[in-house]
N, C-alpha and C positions, 0 to 999 in steps of 0.2 A: 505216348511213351517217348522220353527222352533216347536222340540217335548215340551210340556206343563213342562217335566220336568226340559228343561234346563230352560227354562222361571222362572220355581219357583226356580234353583238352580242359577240364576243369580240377584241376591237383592243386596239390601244396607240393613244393620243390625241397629238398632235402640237400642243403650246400657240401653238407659232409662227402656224399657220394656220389653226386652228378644224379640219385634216382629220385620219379617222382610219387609219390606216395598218394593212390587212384583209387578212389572209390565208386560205385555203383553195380549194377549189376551187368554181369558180360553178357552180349546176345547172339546166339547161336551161330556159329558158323562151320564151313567145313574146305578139308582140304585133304589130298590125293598124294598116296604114297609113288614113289617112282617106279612101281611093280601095279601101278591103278585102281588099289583099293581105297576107296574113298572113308577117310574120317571126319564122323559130325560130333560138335562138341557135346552134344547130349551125352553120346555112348560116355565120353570121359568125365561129363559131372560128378560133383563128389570126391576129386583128387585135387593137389597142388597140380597147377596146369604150367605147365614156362614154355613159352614159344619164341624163338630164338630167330629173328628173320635175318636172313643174306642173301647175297647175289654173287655169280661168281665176278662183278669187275668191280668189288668190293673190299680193297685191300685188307683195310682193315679186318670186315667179316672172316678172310679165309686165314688171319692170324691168331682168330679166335676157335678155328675149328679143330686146333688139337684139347684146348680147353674144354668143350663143349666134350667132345667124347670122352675125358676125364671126367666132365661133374653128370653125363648120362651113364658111365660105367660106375659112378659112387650109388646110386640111385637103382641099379636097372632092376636089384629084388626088392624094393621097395613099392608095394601098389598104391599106397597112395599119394608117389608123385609121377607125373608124365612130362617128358619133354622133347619136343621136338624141334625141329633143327629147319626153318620152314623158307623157302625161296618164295616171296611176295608176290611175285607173277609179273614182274618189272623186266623178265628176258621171257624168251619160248621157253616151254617146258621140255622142247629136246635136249637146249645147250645147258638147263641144269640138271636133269638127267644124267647127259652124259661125262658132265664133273662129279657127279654122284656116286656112279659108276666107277671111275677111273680112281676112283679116292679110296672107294669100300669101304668110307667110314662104318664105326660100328652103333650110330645114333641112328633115330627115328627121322629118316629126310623125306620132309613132304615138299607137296607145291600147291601157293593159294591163289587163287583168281586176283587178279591187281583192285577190284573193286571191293573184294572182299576184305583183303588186307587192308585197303584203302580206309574202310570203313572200321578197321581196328585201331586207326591212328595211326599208321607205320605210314611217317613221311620221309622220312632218311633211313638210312643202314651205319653201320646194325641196329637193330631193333629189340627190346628186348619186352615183352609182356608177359606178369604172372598174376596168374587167377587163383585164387583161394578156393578151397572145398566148398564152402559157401555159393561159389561160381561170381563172387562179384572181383571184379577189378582190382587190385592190390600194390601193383607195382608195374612201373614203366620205366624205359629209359632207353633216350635216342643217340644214335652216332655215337663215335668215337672219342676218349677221352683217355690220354695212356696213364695217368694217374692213379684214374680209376679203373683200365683194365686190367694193368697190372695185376691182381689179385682178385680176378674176376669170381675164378670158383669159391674163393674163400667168401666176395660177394654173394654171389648166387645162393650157397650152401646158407649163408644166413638167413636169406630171407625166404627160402624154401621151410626153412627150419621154425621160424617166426607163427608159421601159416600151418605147421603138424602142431603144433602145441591144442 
């Protein structure tokens, strides 16, 4: 079985949007709400997946998190898409927690193991991965770019929307 990393380091590049356009199939992983319920990606098979990685000494990342809780509030009766808002495992889980906390954003904030993430291809921040109902690989996209984030949800909503069709 080919590792999930070469999968995401094997794309065709898209100049239009800074996104990379990823195929194969995604392999299970999981990761833990800041209240310790743990989610495996099985339970979510069968949805548009978007996993949104930051860190809090990620300037960028925390300019995107009023974004992120507009395009999880466009979405949040919607079941078949899920997205969450996932700290890489690159700090302790206390100090993202406890920005977690102090935010009360109204997104789904998990926390992944650094190996795990590691193993999704998340080598910078922000990070962005969305999985097809299908469960294979779909779309990627590293760091920051203010061209292209400018209009991030409008971003996002497309290619969420690409993937319910």
């Amino acid at each position: 079985m080919i590792p999930i990393i070469f999968l995401l380091c094997s794309t065709s590049f898209s100049e239009e949007d800074g996104w990379k356009v990823v195929n194969g199939k995604a392999k299970n992983f999981t990761m833990t709400t800041f209240d310790g319920k743990v989610i495996n990606s099985a339970d979510i098979e069968g949805k548009v997946i978007v996993l949104e990685f930051w860190d809090t000494h990620c300037g960028p990342c925390l300019q995107l998190m009023p974004e992120m809780v507009e395009l999880t509030d466009k979405y949040k009766d919607n079941p078949d898409v899920v997205i969450f808002i996932i700290n890489p495992g690159w700090e302790k889980f206390e100090n993202a927690k406890a920005f977690i906390d102090k935010k009360d954003y109204s997104f789904n904030s998990t926390y992944m193991e650094k190996k795990i993430s590691r193993k999704l291809g998340v080598s910078m921040l922000p990070a962005t991965i969305i999985i097809g109902k299908d469960f294979n690989l779909k779309f990627k996209h590293l760091g920051f770019d203010e061209k292209t984030e400018m209009g991030i949800v409008n971003v996002f909503d497309s290619h969420i929307q690409s993937l319910l069709k």
